[in-house]
C-alpha positions, 0 to 999 in steps of 0.5 A: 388488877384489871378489876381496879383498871375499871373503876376508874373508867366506870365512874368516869363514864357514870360522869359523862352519863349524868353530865349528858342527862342534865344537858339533855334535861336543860336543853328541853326545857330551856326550849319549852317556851312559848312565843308570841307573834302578835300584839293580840297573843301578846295580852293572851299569854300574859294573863295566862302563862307563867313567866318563866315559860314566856321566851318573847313578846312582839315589838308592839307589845311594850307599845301603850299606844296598842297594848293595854298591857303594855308596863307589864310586857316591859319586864319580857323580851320582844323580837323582830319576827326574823327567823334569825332573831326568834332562833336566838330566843329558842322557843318551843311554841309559836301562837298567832292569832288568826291568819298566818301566811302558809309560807311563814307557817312552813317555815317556822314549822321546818324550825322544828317550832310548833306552831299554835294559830288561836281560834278567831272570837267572834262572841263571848262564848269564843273566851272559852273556846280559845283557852280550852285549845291552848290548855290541850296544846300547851303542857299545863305547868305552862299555865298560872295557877289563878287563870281569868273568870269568863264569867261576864255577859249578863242576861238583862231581861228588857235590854237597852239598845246600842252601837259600838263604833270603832276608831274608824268610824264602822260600827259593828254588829254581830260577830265583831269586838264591838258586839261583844262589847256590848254583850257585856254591858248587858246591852242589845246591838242596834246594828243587826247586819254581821260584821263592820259598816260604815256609819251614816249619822243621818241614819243613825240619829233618826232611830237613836239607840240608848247608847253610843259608844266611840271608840276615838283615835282622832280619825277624821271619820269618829271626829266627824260623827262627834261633830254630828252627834253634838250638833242633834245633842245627842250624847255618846260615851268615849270608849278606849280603842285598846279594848276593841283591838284585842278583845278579851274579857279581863280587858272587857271586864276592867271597862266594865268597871270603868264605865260604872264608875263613870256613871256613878262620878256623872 
């Protein structure tokens, strides 16, 4: 008699069980997701993360103003960056690039949420530093089959010179968006001081490079370089801003491409 009780209860618990289990296993996984938390991560984890583990973008992200994958990242969801609006989306993993406030970081942190602060690029051999960390922070079922090459700097034995100057109007030397840039077209940076200066037409038209790329968002400073550069006839190549922003090199890779195709319309 007692032996009949039983069955009942045993199979009701072996329900209850099973029902915990898949809670549990649904629970995990609809939290393992990553989150970005700027415009720059945005494009990163795009071209890298499968979607179905992409909790959220940055507002920014849907922006074609900053974001050259601005009609992809339309199909995501974009938050506030308030607490409150990244809790609702449940994330796992939150990844910044560069510097993240201590306090925002803690935070985040007390959230249980994991927080992934990207390696800074400051040169090509940067692209792969920076996958490298994700791929031994993030599970690989995160990652997409077919990931970007970073195949892309050539090694050109007499290489021309030239100067990327930003939307600002500084150019960069070594160790900045521009010089990589530039690296890429095969090309060596005239300017040989680390980091960004302010551009002086004067000097830089009584040595010219070979090459002068602009990168314009109509600030009174490029306009008036432009104006500089045409007066001593001296011609310069139109770069978009975009590519500069957020370096990367699928982004580098497509300018490339651009630029030939240019060349061979010219």
């Amino acid at each position: 008699m007692s032996a009949r009780r039983a069955d009942p209860f045993m199979l009701a618990s072996m329900v209850a069980f099973r029902i915990a289990v898949c809670l549990c296993f649904l629970a995990l996984h609809s939290q393992a997701k990553v989150l970005s938390l700027d415009v720059c991560t945005d494009q990163w984890i795009l071209a890298l993360i499968k979607p179905d583990h992409i909790a959220a973008l940055t507002y920014l992200s849907h922006n074609p103003q900053f974001s050259l994958a601005a009609p992809k990242a339309k199909q995501y969801p974009i938050h506030n960056d308030s607490l409150e609006d990244i809790q609702r989306l449940n994330p796992k993993y939150l990844i910044v690039e560069g510097f993240i406030h201590p306090f925002k970081k803690t935070a985040y942190q007390q959230k249980g949420w994991q927080v992934l602060v990207l390696p800074p690029i400051n040169c090509a051999a940067d692209f792969q530093k920076r996958l490298t960390f994700l791929k031994e922070n993030l599970p690989a079922r995160y990652f997409k089959t077919n990931l970007p090459k970073f195949d892309l700097i050539p090694t050109p034995q007499q290489p021309q010179t030239a100067v990327c100057i930003s939307s600002s109007g500084q150019a960069q030397g070594p160790n900045t968006p521009g010089d990589i840039f530039l690296k890429a077209q095969g090309l060596k940076n005239h300017i040989t001081k680390p980091g960004f200066h302010p551009t002086d037409p004067e000097a830089l038209l009584s040595h010219p490079p070979a090459m002068i790329f602009i990168a314009d968002l109509g600030h009174r400073q490029t306009q008036y370089l432009k104006k500089n550069l045409r007066s001593k006839k001296q011609q310069h190549t139109d770069i978009d801003s975009r590519f500069l922003l957020c370096p990367t090199p699928w982004h580098f890779q497509a300018l490339q491409s651009k630029l030939k195709q240019n060349q061979a319309d010219s």
